[in-house]
C-alpha positions in Angstrom: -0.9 -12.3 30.9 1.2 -13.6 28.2 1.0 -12.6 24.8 2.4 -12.8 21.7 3.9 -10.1 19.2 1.5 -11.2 16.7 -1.6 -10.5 18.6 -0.3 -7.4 20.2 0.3 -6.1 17.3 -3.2 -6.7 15.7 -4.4 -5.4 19.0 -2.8 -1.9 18.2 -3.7 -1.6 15.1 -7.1 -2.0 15.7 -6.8 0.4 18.8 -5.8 3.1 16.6 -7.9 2.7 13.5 -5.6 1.2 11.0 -6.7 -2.8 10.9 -7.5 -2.2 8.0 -6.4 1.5 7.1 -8.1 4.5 5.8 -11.9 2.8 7.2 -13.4 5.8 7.7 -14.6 8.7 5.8 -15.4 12.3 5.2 -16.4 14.8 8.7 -17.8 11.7 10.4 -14.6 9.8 9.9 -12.3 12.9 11.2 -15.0 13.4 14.4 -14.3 9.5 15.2 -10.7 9.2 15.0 -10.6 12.2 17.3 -13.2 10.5 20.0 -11.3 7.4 19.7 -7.6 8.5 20.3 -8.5 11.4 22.2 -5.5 13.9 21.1 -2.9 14.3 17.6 0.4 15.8 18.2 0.6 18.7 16.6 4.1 19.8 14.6 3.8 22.8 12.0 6.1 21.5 9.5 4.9 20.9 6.1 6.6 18.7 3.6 3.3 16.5 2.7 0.3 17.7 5.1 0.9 18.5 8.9 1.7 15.4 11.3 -2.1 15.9 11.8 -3.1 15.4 8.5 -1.0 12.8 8.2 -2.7 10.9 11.2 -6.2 11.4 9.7 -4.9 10.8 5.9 -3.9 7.3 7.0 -7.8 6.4 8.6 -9.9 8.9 7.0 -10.0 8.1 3.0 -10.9 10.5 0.3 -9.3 13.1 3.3 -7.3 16.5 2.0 -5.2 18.5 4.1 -6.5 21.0 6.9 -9.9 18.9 6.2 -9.8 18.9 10.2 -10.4 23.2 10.5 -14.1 22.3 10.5 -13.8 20.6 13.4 -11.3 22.7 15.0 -12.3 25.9 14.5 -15.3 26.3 13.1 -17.2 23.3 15.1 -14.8 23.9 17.8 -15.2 20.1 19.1 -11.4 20.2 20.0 -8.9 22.6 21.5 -4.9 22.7 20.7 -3.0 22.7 23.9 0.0 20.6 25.2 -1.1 16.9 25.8 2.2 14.9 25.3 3.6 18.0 23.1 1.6 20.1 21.4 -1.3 18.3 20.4 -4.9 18.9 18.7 -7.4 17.7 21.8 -11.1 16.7 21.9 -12.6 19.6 23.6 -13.5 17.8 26.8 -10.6 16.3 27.4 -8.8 19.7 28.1 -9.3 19.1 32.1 -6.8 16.3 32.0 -3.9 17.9 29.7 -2.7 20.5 32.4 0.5 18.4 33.3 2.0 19.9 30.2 3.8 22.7 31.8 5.4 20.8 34.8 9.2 22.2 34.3 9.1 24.5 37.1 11.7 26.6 35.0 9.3 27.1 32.7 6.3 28.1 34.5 8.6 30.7 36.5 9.3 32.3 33.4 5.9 32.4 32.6 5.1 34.0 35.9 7.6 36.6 36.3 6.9 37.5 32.8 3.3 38.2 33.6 3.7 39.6 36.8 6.0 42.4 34.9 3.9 42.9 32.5 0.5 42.7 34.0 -0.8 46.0 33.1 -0.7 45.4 29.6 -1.3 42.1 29.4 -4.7 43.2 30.7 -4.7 46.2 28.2 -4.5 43.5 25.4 -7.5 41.0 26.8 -9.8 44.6 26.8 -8.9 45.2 23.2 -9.8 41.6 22.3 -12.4 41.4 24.1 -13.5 44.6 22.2 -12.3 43.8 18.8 -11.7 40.6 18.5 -9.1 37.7 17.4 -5.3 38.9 17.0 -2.0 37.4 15.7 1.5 38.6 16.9 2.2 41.1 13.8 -0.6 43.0 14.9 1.3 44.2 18.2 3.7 46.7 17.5 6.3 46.4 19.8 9.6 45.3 18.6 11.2 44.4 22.1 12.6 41.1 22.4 12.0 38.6 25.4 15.5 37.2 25.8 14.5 34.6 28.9 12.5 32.9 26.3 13.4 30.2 23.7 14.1 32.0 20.2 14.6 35.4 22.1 10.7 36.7 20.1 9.2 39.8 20.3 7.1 40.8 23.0 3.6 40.7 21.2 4.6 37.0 20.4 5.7 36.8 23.4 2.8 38.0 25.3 0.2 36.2 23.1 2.2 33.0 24.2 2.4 33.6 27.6 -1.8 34.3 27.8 -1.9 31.0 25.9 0.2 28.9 28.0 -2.0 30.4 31.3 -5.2 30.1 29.7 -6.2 33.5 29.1 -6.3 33.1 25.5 -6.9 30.3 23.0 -5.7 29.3 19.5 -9.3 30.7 17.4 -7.5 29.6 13.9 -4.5 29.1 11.7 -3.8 30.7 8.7 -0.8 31.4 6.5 1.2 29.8 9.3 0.1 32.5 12.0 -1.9 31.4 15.0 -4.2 34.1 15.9 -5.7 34.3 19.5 -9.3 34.9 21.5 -11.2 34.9 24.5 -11.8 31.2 25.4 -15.9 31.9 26.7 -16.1 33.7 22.9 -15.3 30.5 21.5 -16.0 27.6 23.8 -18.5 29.0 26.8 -19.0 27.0 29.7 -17.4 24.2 28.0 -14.0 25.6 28.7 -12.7 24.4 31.9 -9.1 25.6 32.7 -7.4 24.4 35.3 -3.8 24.5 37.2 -4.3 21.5 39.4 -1.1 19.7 38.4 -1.8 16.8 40.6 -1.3 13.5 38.5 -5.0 11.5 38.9 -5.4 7.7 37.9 -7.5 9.2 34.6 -4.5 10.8 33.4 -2.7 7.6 32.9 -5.9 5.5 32.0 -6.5 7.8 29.4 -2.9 8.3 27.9 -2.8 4.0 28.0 -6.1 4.3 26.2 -4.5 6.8 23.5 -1.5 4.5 22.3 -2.7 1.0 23.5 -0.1 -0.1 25.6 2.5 1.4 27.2 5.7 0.3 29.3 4.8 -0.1 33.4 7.9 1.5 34.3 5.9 5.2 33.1 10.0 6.4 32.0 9.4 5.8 28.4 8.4 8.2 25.6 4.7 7.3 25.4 4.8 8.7 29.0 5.8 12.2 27.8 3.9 15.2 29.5 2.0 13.2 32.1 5.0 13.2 35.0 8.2 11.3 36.2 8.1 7.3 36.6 8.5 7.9 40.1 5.1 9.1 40.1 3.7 7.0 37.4 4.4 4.1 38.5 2.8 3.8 41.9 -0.7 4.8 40.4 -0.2 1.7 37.6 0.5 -0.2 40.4 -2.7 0.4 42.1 -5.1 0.4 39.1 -3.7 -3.2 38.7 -4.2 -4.3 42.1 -7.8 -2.7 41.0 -8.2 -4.7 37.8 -8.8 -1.8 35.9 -5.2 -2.2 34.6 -3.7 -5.5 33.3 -0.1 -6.3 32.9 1.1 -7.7 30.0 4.1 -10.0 29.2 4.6 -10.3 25.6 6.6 -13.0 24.3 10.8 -12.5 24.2 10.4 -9.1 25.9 11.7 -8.7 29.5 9.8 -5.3 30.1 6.4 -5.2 31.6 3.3 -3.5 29.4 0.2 -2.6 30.7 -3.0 -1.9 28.9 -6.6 -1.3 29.9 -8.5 -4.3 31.3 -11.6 -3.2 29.6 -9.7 -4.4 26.1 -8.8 -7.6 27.2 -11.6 -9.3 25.2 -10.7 -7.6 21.8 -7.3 -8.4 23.0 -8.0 -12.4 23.1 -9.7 -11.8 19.7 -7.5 -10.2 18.0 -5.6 -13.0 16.4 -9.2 -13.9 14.4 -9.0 -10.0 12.8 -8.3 -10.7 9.1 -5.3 -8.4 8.1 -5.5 -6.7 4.4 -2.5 -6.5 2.3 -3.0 -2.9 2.4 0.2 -0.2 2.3 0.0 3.3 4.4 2.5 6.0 4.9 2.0 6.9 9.2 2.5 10.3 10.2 6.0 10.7 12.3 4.0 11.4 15.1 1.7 8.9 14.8 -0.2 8.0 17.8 0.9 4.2 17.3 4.5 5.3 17.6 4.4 7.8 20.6 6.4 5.3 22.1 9.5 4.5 19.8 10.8 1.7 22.1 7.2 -0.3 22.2 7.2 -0.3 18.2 10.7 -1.8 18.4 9.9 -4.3 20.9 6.6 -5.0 19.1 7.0 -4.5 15.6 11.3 -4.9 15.7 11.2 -1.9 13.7 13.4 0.8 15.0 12.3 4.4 14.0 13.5 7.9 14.6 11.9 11.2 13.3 15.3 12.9 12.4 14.1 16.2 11.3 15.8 18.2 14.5 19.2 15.5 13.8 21.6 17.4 12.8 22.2 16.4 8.7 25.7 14.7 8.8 24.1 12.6 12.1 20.7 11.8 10.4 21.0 7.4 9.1 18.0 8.8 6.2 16.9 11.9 5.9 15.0 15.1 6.9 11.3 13.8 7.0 11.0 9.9 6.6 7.4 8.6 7.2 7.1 4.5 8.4 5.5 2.2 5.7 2.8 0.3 7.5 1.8 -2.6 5.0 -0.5 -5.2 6.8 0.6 -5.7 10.5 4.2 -5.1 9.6 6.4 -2.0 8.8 8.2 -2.8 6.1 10.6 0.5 5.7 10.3 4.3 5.6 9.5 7.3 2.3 10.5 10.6 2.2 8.0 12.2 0.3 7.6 16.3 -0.2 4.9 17.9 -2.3 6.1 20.8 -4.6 3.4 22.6 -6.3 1.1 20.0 -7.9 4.1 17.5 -7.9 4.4 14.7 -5.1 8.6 14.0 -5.2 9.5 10.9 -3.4 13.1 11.7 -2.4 14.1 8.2 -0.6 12.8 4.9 0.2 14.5 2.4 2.4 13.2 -1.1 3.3 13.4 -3.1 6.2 16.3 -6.0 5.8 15.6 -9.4 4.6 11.9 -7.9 3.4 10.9 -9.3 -0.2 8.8 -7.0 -2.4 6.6 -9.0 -4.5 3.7 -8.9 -6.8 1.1 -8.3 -4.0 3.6 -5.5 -2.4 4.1 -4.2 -5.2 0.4 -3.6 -6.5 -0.5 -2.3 -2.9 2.2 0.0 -3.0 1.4 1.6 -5.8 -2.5 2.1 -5.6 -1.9 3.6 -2.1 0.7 5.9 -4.0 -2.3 7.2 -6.1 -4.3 7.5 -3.1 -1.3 9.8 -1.4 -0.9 12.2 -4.8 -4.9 12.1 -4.7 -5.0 13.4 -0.9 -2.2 15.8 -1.9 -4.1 16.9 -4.9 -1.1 16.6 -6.6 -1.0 15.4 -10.2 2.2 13.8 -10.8 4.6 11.8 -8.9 8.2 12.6 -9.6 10.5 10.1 -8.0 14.0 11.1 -7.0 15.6 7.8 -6.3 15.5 4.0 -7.3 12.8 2.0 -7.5 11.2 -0.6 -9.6 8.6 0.6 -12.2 5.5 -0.5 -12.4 5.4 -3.0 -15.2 3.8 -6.8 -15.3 7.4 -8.4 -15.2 9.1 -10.5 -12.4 10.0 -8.2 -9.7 13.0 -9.3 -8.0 14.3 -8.1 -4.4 15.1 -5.0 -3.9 17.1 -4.5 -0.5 18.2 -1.2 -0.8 17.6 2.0 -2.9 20.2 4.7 -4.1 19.6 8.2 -3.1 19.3 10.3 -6.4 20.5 14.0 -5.1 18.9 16.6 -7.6 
């Protein structure tokens, strides 16, 4: 099937909840973007909300940071365990998220670590089981684990290890610390762990499903944490032979998509969607850009979360989020929230873009909505940009980084 950039793109949008943005609201509005895209990638930095409240913030209006806990952890409709990365999961969707930890490097360590330390590691489930949720600073043992990334301690250690095997779940964040449980305190019967690594056609229906399209050679980003193309691929190959697949060809791009065929209808409709002249900031690790190379192909917008670049490598800066306005991106923010201040530290558009009077008022009332969902009361900015004053607003194609 041949299709064009235009429809595909109003296709995606609509896929993950943004044609038009922020359409949903309050508990009900979190619970559906979760049964809709299935899993958020989880990242615990915080410049302006998590990556996960960042996802919701840009579907969910009137939504505040860590709004989501109810869900999580009080609820417990969802689960956080590795999906592509790290990721925030509906609940019954933790059967098909066991590919995470396929480096066989990684699973050895795991292993030997347990095997080692076996006796205590079972001295530690009694005491929870006995006395309830723990976090790492409530194991006193100062030994480090060397064989494992950031050489931690061994109750860190430990706690992630029991994770990672399922013999302990995330029961809450707070203050940055992850504190751990039994999963059948939390979940019962409705947890389901299991080490069967074997990829399964629903694995790659339902990470399709969770972006909208994604490349057929199953190498590319959006791919991440379900297995190697070599595997991928033949099981794409079938469900299209099957019809429960369809390959796309979309206009000017030599790479083969596929998407699910169950879509194909809101596909051929999409043109007919009206598009809003509405502005959102997308979290880095936005669902719509788990694969960077299908937004460039799609949207010819080329973005790179540069937070782990190293600063004299990074082309903008630490934490730029994409400005989505309409069906188009039309450049990247660097906001950070300090105290009850939201500082906008860069802004960068897209070449030959033209701000006008339409971008311009869009812009600005979804500004108010990002202080508002900061509960912040001012916005400090920290570089150029035109004020917001009924004159003629001419071009702006670039804007000055203001260092404080």
């Amino acid at each position: 099937m041949v299709i064009t950039k235009e429809i595909i793109r109003r296709y995606l949008l609509w896929k993950q909840l943004l044609l038009p943005p922020q359409s949903l609201s309050g508990y009900k509005g979190i619970a559906e973007v979760f049964n809709s895209i299935r899993s958020i990638q989880f990242d615990p930095q915080n410049p302006c909300g998590t990556n996960v409240d960042l996802v919701l913030q840009a579907r969910v209006k009137d939504y505040h940071p860590l709004d989501y806990y109810a869900w999580l952890y009080r609820q417990r409709k969802g689960i956080e365990c590795f999906d592509k990365e790290l990721c925030v999961v509906l609940l019954e969707d933790l059967s098909f998220c066991r590919k995470a930890i396929d480096n066989f490097s990684r699973q050895n360590r795991l292993k030997n670590f347990a095997i080692e330390n076996t006796e205590q590691l079972n001295q530690l489930l009694a005491k929870i089981n006995t006395s309830g949720e723990i976090c790492s600073t409530q194991i006193n043992d100062n030994r480090k684990v060397e064989s494992f990334w950031g050489n931690p301690k061994w109750g860190k250690a430990v706690l992630d290890v029991l994770w990672k095997t399922g013999k302990l779940v995330i029961s809450k964040r707070l203050n940055g610390r992850k504190y751990f449980d039994l999963p059948q305190k939390l979940y019962g019967t409705k947890y389901q762990w299991t080490n069967d690594n074997k990829l399964e056609p629903e694995h790659i229906i339902r990470r399709i499903k969770k972006v909208g399209i994604l490349p057929k050679n199953g190498t590319e980003q959006g791919w991440l944490g379900i297995g190697k193309g070599q595997q991928i691929l033949p099981i794409v190959d079938q469900l299209v032979r099957e019809g429960i697949l369809t390959e796309l060809q979309i206009e000017h791009i030599k790479k083969k998509y596929v998407m699910v065929s169950s879509d194909i209808k809101q596909l051929k409709t999409a043109k007919s969607i009206k598009v809003n002249s509405n502005t959102v900031f997308l979290a880095p690790l936005d669902n719509l850009l788990w694969d960077r190379d299908m937004i460039r192909d799609v949207f010819d917008f080329e973005y790179k979360w540069e937070v782990y670049t190293p600063k004299n490598k990074r082309k903008y800066e630490h934490y730029t989020l994409p400005i989505l306005y309409g069906d188009k991106f039309i450049g990247r923010i660097e906001p950070k929230q300090i105290g009850k201040t939201l500082e906008i530290r860069g802004l960068w558009l897209e070449p030959n873009f033209q701000w006008n009077e339409s971008v311009n008022k869009s812009f600005y009332s979804y500004m108010e909505t990002f202080k508002d969902y900061l509960r912040a009361r001012t916005v400090k900015w920290l570089c150029d940009f035109p004020k917001n004053e009924h004159k003629k607003i001419t071009l702006i194609t670039a804007f000055r980084r203001v260092k404080t």
